[in-house]
C-alpha positions in Angstrom: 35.5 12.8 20.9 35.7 16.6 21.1 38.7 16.1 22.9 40.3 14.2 21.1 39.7 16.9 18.0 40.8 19.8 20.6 44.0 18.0 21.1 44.7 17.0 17.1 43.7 21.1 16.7 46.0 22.0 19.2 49.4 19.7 18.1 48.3 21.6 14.4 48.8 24.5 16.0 51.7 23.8 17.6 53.0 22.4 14.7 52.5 25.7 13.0 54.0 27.6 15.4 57.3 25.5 15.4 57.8 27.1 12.4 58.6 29.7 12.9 61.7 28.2 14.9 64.8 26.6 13.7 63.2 23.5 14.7 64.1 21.0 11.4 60.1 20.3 9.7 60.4 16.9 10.3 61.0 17.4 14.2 57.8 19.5 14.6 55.0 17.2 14.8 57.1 15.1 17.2 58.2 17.7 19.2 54.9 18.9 19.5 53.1 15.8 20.4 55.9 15.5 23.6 55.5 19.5 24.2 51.3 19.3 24.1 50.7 17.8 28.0 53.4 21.1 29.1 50.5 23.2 28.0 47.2 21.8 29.4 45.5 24.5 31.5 42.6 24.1 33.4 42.5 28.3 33.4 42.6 30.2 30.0 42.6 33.5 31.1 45.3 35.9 31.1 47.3 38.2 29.1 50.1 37.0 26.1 47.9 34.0 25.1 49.3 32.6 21.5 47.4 29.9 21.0 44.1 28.7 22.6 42.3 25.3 21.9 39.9 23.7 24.5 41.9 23.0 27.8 45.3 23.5 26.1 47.0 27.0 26.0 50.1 28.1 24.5 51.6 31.5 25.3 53.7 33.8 23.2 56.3 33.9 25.8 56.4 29.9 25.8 56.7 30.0 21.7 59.7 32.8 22.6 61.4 30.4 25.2 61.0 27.2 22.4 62.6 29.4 19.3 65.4 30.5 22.1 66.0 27.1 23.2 65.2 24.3 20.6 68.4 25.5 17.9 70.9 25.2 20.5 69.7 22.0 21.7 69.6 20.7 18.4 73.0 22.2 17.4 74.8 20.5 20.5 72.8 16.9 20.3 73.6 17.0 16.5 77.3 15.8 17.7 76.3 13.5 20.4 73.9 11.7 17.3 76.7 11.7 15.3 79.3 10.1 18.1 76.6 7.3 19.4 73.9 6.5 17.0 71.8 5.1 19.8 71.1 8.7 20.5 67.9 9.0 18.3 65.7 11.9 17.3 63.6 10.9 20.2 65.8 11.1 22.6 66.7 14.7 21.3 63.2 15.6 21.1 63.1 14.6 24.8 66.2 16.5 25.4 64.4 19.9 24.6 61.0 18.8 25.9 62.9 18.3 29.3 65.0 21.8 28.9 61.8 24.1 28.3 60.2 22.3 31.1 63.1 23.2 33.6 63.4 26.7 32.0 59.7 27.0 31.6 59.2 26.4 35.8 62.0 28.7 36.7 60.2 31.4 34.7 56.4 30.4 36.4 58.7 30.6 39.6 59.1 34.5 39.1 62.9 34.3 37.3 63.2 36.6 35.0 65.5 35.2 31.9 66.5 37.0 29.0 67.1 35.0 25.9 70.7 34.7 26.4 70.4 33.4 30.0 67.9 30.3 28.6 70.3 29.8 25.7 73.1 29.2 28.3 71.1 26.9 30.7 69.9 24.7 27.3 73.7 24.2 26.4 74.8 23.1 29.8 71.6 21.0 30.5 72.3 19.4 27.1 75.9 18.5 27.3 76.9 15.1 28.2 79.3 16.4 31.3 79.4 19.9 32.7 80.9 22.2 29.9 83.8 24.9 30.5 83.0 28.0 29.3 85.4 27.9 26.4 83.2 24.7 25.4 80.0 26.5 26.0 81.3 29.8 23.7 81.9 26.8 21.0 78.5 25.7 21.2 76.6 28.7 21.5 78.9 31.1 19.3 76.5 30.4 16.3 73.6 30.5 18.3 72.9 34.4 19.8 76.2 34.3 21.7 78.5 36.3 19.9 81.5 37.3 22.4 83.1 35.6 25.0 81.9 38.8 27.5 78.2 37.7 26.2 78.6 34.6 27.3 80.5 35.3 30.9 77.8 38.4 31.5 75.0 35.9 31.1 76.8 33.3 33.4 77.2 36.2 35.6 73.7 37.1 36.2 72.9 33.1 36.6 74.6 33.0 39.4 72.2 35.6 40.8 68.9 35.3 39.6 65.7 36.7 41.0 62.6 34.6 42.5 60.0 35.0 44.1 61.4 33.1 47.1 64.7 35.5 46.8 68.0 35.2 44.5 69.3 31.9 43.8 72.5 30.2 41.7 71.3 29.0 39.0 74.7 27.7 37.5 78.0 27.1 39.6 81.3 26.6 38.0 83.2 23.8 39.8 86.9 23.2 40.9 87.8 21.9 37.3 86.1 25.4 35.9 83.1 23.2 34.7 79.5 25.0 34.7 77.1 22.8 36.3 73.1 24.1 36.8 72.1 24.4 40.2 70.0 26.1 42.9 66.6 23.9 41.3 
């Protein structure tokens, strides 16, 4: 029973904290039932903790990496929803739950991304086929990418980022100039 009212405190919470995103209201108690397993810690401690409510702890960088990501994913899937209605709020929902996982585990596996660099990742994981960087600038010109050298510095540096287990490609561009994410 506690549990279970740890876990309705804890979606409230995240709820709460969604909005402060661009994430539409009507998105953010769905998005944060899919988002609340991501954040089940058996160990509190630490330093940046947002939110804390029994096992289940949000950081601030986590609520950063969900206000980076969630607007472009939203902005890009808003055409695919429009082109195939089968494509549903939920599988959009899913679409950014699966992003901030991938981003998420690259930055628990010591890469350090700035917001730019997830932006980039959550438009080329949520395209359809791998994006050209023209298509990309499209996408993301209304989303914290302002200039074509913005976006090709932040490509740039993903094709050498920083780990713990050394540098790694992140993205690769292909033979047809395509950007494809790679190297996880």
């Amino acid at each position: 029973m506690l549990e279970t009212r740890d876990r309705e405190v804890a979606e409230r919470a995240l709820v709460e904290a969604l909005e402060r995103t661009e994430v539409p209201a009507t998105w953010r108690a769905p998005l944060a039932v899919e988002l609340l397993p991501l954040f089940e810690e058996a160990d509190s401690s630490g330093r940046g903790l947002g939110i804390v409510v029994g096992r289940w702890v949000i950081r601030d960088d986590d609520l950063s990496l969900l206000d980076w990501i969630a607007p472009v994913v939203i902005s890009i899937s808003a055409a695919t929803v429009a082109r195939s209605p089968a494509y549903t709020t939920s599988a959009v929902l899913g679409t950014i739950a699966a992003i901030f996982r991938f981003v998420r585990t690259l930055m628990r596996k010591g890469a350090t991304l700035s917001a730019d660099e997830a932006r980039v990742l959550a438009a080329i994981k949520a395209c359809d086929e791998p994006p050209t960087t023209g298509v990309l600038f499209e996408r993301l010109r209304d989303r914290g990418i302002e200039t074509m050298a913005q976006l090709e510095d932040a490509l740039a540096r993903l094709q050498e980022v920083r780990t713990r287990s050394g540098l790694v490609a992140l993205v690769t561009q292909d033979s047809r100039s395509r950007w494809n994410i790679s190297g996880v």
